[in-house]
C-alpha positions in Angstrom: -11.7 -62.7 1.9 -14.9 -63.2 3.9 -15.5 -62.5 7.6 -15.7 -66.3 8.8 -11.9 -66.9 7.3 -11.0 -64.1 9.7 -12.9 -64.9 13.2 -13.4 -67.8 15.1 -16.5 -68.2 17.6 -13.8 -67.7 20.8 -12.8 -64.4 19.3 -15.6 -62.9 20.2 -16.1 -60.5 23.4 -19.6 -59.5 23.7 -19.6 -57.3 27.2 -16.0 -55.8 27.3 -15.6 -53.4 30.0 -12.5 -51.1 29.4 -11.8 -48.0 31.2 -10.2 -46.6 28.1 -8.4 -46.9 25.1 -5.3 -48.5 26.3 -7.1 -50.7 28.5 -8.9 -52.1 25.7 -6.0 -52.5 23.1 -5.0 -54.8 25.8 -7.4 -56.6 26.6 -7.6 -57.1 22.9 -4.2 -58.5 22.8 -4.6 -60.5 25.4 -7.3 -62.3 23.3 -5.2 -61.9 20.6 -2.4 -63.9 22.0 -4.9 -66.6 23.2 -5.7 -67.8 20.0 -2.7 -66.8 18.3 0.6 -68.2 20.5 2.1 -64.5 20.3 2.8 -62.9 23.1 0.7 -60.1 24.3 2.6 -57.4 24.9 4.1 -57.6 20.9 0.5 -57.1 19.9 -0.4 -54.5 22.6 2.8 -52.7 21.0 2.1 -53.1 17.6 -1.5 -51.8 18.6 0.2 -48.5 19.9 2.7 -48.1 17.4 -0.5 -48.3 15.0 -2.1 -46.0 17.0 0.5 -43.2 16.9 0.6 -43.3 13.3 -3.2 -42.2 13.2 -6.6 -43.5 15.1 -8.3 -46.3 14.1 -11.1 -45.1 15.3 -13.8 -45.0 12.1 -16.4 -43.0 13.3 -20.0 -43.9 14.3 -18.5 -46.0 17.3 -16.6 -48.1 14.6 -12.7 -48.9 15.5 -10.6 -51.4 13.6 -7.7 -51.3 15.3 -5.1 -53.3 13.5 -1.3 -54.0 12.5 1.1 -56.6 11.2 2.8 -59.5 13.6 5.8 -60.8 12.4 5.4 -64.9 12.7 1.4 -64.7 12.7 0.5 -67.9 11.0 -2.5 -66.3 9.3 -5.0 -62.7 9.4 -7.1 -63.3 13.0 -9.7 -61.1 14.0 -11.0 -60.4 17.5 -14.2 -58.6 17.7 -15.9 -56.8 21.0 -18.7 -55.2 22.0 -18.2 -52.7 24.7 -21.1 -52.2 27.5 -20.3 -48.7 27.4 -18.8 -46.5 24.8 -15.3 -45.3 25.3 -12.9 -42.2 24.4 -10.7 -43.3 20.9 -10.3 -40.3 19.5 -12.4 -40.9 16.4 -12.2 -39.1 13.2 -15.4 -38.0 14.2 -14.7 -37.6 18.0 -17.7 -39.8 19.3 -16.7 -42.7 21.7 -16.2 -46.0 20.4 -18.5 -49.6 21.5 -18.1 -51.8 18.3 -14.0 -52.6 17.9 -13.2 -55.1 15.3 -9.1 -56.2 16.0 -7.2 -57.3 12.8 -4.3 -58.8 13.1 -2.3 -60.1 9.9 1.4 -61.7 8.8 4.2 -59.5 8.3 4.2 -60.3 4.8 0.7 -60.1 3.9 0.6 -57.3 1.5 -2.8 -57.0 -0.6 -4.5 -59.8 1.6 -4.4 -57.4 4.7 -5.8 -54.9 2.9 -8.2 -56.8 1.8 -9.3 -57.7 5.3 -9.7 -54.1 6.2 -11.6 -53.4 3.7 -14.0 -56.5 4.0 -14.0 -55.7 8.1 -14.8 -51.7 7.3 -17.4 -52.4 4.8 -19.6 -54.6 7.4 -19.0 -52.3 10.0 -20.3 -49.6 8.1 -23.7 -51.3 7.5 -25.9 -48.9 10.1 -28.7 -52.4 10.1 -25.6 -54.8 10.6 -24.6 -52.5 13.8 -27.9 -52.0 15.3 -27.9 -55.5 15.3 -24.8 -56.2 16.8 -25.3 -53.2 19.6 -28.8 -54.8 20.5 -27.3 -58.1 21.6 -24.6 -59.7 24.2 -24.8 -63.4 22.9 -21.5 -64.7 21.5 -22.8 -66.8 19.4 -25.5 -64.1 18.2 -22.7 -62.1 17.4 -20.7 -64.7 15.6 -23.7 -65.3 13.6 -24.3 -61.5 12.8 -21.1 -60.9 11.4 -20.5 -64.1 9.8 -23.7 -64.5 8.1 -23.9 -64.4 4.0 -26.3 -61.6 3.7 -23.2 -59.4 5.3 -21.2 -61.2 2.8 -19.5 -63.1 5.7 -19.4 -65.8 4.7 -18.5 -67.3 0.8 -21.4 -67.3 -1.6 -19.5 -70.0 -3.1 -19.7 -73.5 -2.8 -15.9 -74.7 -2.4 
């Protein structure tokens, strides 16, 4: 499961400008449901019933905010880049600027997992999210977290 399987260039928000934490789960399902055909609010809801259970908020202004769609055709990603950092009630309580949405098929199982864990170990890379922090180019964005050496993309021919 590499990054590039999970996010398309058009999923990718590079000056979001929430007020909050609700406001941007929406306006990440709203994006959501652009390249998806769901409707919005059953991803904003599935966002806050995630939510509830326990933030997704990762710490060092990492949030992967995610949940399972019934009828999602296959795991979509939407990733922003907020202007300025914003309350999520991270485990470690600092605001949040680097959100990487992951949305995946009710009946995913092991391959959702697997998307969370491919999604937390890039965002984890400190060089990785200077990187992405220093820029507000879509496709400068795409290309950071797509790019092989981030393991975004497969090593393999196919």
């Amino acid at each position: 499961m590499e990054i590039v399987d999970l996010l398309v260039p058009e999923a990718v928000l590079p000056t979001l400008k929430p007020q909050g934490k609700k406001q941007l789960l929406q306006e990440l399902a709203e994006q959501a449901a652009k390249l998806t055909g769901i409707p919005e609010r059953r991803i904003f809801e599935t966002l806050n019933e995630r939510e509830r259970l326990g933030s997704t908020g990762m710490g060092q202004g990492i949030a992967i905010p995610h949940g399972r769609i019934p009828g999602l055709a296959k795991i979509t990603g939407v990733f922003a880049r907020l202007e300025t950092p914003i309350a999520y009630d991270a485990v470690d309580n600092q605001p949040v600027d680097l959100v990487f949405l992951l949305l995946a098929p009710d009946g995913s199982g092991a391959d959702h997992l697997k998307a969370l864990a491919r999604v937390s170990r890039l965002l984890r890379n400190q060089a990785t999210c200077e990187k992405l922090r220093a820029t507000s180019k879509p496709e400068v964005l795409y290309a950071l977290l797509t790019e092989p050496t981030n393991g975004g993309a497969s090593s393999q021919a196919a």
